[in-house]
N, C-alpha and C positions, 0 to 999 in steps of 0.2 A: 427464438425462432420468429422470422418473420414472414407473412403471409400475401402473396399477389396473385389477385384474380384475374387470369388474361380473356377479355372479353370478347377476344377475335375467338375463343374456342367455345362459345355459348353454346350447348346443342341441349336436348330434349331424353329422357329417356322411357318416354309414354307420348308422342305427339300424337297420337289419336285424340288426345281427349282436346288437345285446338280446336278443334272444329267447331265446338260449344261455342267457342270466341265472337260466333255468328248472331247466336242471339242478343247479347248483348250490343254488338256492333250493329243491328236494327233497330234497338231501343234507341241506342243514343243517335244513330240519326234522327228517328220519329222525336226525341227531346232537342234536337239544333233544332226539328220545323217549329217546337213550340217555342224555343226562345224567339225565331224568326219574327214569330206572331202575336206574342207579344209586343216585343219593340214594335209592331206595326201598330196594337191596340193603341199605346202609350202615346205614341205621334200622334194621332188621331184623338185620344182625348183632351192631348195639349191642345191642337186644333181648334178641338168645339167646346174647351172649357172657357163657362162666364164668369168662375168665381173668382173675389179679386186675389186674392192669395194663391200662389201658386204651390199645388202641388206636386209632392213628390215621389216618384216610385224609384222601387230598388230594383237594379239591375236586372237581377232572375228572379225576384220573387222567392215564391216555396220551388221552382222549379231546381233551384242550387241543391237542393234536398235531393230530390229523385236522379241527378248525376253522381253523389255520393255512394248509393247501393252498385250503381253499373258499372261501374269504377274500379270496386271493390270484389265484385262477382266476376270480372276480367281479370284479377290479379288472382282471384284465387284460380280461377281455369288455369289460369298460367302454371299456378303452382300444382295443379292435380297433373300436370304433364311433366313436371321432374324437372327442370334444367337443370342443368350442370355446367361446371366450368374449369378450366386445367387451373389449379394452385399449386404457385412455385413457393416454397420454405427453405427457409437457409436456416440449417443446423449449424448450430455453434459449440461449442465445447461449453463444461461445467466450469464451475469455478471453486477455487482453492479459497474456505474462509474459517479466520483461527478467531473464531471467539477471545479476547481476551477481558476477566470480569472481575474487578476491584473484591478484595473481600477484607481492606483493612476496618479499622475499627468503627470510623465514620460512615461504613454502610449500615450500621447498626443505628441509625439513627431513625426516626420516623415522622422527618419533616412531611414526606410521599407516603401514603397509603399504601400496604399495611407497616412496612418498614423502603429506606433502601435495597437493601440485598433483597428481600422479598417481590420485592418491585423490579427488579432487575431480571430474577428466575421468571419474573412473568413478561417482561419482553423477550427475553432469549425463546422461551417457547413461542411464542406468536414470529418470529424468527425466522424458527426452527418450520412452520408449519409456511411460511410462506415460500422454503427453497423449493425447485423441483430437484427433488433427487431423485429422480430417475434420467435427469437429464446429464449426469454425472458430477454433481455439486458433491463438493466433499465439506466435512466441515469439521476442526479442532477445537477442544476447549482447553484452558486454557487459567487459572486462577494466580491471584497477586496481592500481596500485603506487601513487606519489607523482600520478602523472596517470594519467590515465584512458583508455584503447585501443576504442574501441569496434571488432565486430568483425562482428555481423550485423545489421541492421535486424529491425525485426520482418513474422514471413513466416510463411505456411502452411506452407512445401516441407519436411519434415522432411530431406529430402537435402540443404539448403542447409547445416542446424544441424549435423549428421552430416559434411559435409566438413568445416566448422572446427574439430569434436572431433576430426578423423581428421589434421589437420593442426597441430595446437598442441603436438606432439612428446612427447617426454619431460620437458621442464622450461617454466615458465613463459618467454615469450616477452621477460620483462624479464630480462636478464640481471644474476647476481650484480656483474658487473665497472663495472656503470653503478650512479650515486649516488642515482639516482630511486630503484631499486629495492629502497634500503633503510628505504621510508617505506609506510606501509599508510592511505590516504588513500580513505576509506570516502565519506564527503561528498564526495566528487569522482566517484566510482564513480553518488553516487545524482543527483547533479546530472548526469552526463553521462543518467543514465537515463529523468530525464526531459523530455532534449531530444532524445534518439530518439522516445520517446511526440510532440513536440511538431511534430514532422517528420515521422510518419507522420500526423500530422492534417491538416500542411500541404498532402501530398501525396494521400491520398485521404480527408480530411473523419472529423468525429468518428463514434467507435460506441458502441454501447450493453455493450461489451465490459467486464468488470472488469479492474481494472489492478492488476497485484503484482510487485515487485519481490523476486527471491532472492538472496539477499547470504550467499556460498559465503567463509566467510573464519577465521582463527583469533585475532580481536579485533582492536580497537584500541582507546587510551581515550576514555572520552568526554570529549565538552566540547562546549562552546557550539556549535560548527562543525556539528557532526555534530550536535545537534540542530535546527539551522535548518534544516540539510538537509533533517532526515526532518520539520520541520513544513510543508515547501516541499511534499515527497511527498504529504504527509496533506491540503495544502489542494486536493491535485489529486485527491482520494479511491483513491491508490494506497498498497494493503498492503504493511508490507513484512515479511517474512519471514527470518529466520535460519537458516543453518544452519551449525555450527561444525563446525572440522576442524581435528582436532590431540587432546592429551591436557597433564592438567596437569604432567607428568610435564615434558614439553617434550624438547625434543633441541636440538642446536648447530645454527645455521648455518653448510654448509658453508663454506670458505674462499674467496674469489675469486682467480682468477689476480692473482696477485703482477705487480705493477707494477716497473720498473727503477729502482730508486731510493728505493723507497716501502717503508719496512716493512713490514709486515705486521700488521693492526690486532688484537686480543684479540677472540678468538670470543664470541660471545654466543647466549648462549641463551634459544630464544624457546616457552614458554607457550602452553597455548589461554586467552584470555583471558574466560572462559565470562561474568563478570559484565560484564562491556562490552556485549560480544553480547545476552545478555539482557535488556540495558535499551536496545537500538539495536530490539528487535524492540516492545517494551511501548510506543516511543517511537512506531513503525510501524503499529503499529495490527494487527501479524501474533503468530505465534506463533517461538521459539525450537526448533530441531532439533540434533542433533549426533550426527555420521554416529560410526556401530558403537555407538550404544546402542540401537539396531532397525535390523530390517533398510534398505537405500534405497528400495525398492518401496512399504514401509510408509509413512515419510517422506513420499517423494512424491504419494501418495492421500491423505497426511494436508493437505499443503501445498494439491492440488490440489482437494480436497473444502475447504477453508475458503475459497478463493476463488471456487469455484463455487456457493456460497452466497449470494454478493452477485450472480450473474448474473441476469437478467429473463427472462420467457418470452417467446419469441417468438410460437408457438401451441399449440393443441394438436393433437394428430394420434390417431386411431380407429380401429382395425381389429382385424381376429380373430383370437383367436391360438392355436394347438391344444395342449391340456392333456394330452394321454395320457401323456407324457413323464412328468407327475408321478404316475395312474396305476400306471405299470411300477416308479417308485421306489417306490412305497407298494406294492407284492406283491412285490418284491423282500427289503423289507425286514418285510415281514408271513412272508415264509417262514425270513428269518435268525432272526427271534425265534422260529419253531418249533421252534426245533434244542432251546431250554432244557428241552420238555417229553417228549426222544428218549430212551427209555430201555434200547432195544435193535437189534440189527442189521436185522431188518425195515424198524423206523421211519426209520431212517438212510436204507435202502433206499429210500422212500417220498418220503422228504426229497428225496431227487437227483431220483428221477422229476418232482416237482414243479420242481426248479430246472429242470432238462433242460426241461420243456414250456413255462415263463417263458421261455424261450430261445427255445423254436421262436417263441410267440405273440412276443417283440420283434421276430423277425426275420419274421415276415407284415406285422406292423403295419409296420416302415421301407418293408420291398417295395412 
């Protein structure tokens, strides 16, 4: 949604209280005669000064001070009179986004704090909390080892997406001790994703919604596979997007329960695999991310603000919207920059009273 203020429709919806505007507007002339009168003193002392070094005066003096409160008592009158202003918002459609979240063996690694996949279930929620779904964001999840788990359709409910994070435990849901779970099978993950998309058309018909896939994983390589994949994606005009987890550092997989019989295989150590990722996202037509080099909130306005870019407007919508707010910030901070030109205990004193009466005038104006 985007927001424009049209300035030709500025009107008032309290101007009685303008008229205050008078007192202030006699102060500050009576403060031009004093600046007046000064630059006259100043001339005149240059004039009749013997001493040999020339002194030097500032501009206004303390008087830069006492235009700081008139300033600011003017802005607020302003705002005890309401203005308002027409704002145009262009509504956009929601957006279609299928979670898809690595859960082979290598998540179970704890090069990232507290594990991988632990690490993962906590960006998906900060995700999850940054979509507006009331705006009609839908969102699928989506899980991937060797095959593909799918786990939510795509839904409004944020409560639906929030019980499956609340329920996918401590450790990915593929366990170390099965042989699926030691393959990271990305093109399986994006094919499954887009037969959720294809199933949700099935069942209640296309929308004009963008479609993006987030692919939460710490590589795989590429090859052919994985690129039919994401050209499968890209001929349905869904983005796909990266976000890696892990460090190059890498850490071991832990061990799986020992079998009766069965040795015991050599630990392997597994890598974020950053250039894989980054050519699965260029492939995708999105961008690459990798969680703890910014925050996840950042991440995810970043994610979310690229896909809502391709979104269409629905309409537009018109209505009024009351400005004093920005008013009271602008005398608020017309009084903090007074303090620069405070050069004694009086002025200081002067200084609070003014804050002190910005306070009372915010708190008539909310009344």
């Amino acid at each position: 949604m985007l927001n424009g203020i049209d300035a030709s429709t500025l009107s008032f919806a309290q101007p009685f209280y303008l008229w205050l505007l008078v007192v202030p507007g006699i102060l500050t002339v009576l403060w031009a005669w004093r600046v007046f009168r000064r630059r006259a003193d100043i001339r005149r002392y240059r004039h009749e000064q013997v001493l040999p070094a020339r002194e030097r005066y500032s501009l206004l003096g303390e008087l830069a001070f006492w235009l700081c409160p008139m300033v600011a008592a003017s802005l607020c009158i302003a705002a005890l009179a309401r203005p308002q202003a027409l704002v145009t918002a262009l509504v956009r459609t929601g957006a279609d986004i299928v979670i898809l979240q690595d859960g082979s063996a290598s998540m179970y690694v704890n090069d990232v704090k507290p594990d991988r996949w632990r690490r993962s279930v906590q960006f998906m929620r900060t995700f999850a909390d940054a979509l507006a779904w009331k705006n009609g964001d839908r969102v699928a999840l989506a899980l991937f080892a060797h095959i593909a788990a799918p786990q939510l359709r795509l839904s409004k409910d944020p409560n639906a997406f929030f019980f499956f994070l609340d329920h996918l435990g401590e450790h990915s849901p593929f366990l170390l001790a099965n042989d699926p779970t030691w393959d990271t099978n990305i093109e399986e993950g994006v094919y499954w994703g887009l037969q959720l998309l294809n199933r949700d058309e099935e069942l209640f018909g296309k929308t004009k919604n963008p479609k993006a896939f987030v692919v939460i994983s710490d590589g795989q390589a590429w090859s052919g596979v994985v690129a039919g994949a994401l050209k499968a994606a890209r001929g349905r005009d869904v983005a796909v997007y990266v976000v890696g987890v892990g460090t190059s550092a890498g850490g071991l997989i832990p061990e799986p329960a020992a079998r009766e019989g069965v040795p015991a295989a050599e630990r392997i150590r597994a890598v974020l695999d950053r250039g894989s990722l980054q050519a699965i996202a260029r492939a995708g037509g999105g961008e690459y991310f990798e969680v703890g080099r910014e925050p996840d909130r950042d991440i995810a306005r970043s994610i979310l603000a690229g896909i809502k870019r391709q979104a269409p407007v629905l309409h537009v919508d018109e209505g009024y919207e009351e400005l004093y707010w920005y008013l009271l910030f602008a005398a608020a901070l017309v009084l903090c920059l007074g303090t620069v030109a405070l050069k004694n205990g009086a002025e200081l004193w002067w200084q609070v009273v003014g804050v002190a009466g910005t306070i009372v005038v915010v708190a008539i104006a909310l009344g």
